[in-house]
N, C-alpha and C positions, 0 to 999 in steps of 0.2 A: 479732381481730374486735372491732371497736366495740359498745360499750354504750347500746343505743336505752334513753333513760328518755321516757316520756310524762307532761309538767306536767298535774297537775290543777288548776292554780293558774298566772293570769295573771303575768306578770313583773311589772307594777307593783305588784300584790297582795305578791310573794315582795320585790321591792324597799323597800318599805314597813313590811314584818316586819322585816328584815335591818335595818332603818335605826334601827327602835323598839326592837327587842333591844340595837342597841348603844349607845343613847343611854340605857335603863334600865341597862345592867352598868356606862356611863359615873357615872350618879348613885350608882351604889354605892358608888363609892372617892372619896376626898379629892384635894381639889385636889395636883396632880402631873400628873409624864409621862405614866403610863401611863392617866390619866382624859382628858388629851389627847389621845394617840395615840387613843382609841376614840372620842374627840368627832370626830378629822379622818376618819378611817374611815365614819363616819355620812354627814358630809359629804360624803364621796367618791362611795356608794354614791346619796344622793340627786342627787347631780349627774349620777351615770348613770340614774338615773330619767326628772327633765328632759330630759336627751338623748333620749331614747327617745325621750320625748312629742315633742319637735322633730323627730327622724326622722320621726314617722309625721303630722304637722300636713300636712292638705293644701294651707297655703301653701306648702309646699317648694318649689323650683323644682327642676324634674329638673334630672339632673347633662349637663353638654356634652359 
């Protein structure tokens, strides 16, 4: 049986936290891999933010 969770919290709200949290644990460590790896992470998660916002822009044109 699946697991219904109900968000009390908009996706770009939880995207935005998700994005901030790893850009502050990023500031924590010294220049290296693993402050990188959490820079590109950040990265990643805000680039699915912007998507969203593009999905849901009512320029879109429906799909053919």
């Amino acid at each position: 049986m699946r697991r219904r969770v109900k968000q009390t919290r908009s996706l770009d709200e939880r995207i935005a936290e998700q994005a901030a949290k790893l850009k502050a644990m990023a500031d924590q460590l010294p220049a290296g891999v693993e402050r990188e790896s959490l820079l590109k992470r950040a990265r990643i998660v805000e680039t699915g933010g912007h998507l969203s916002d593009w999905l849901r822009s009512p320029d879109l044109p429906a799909p053919k």
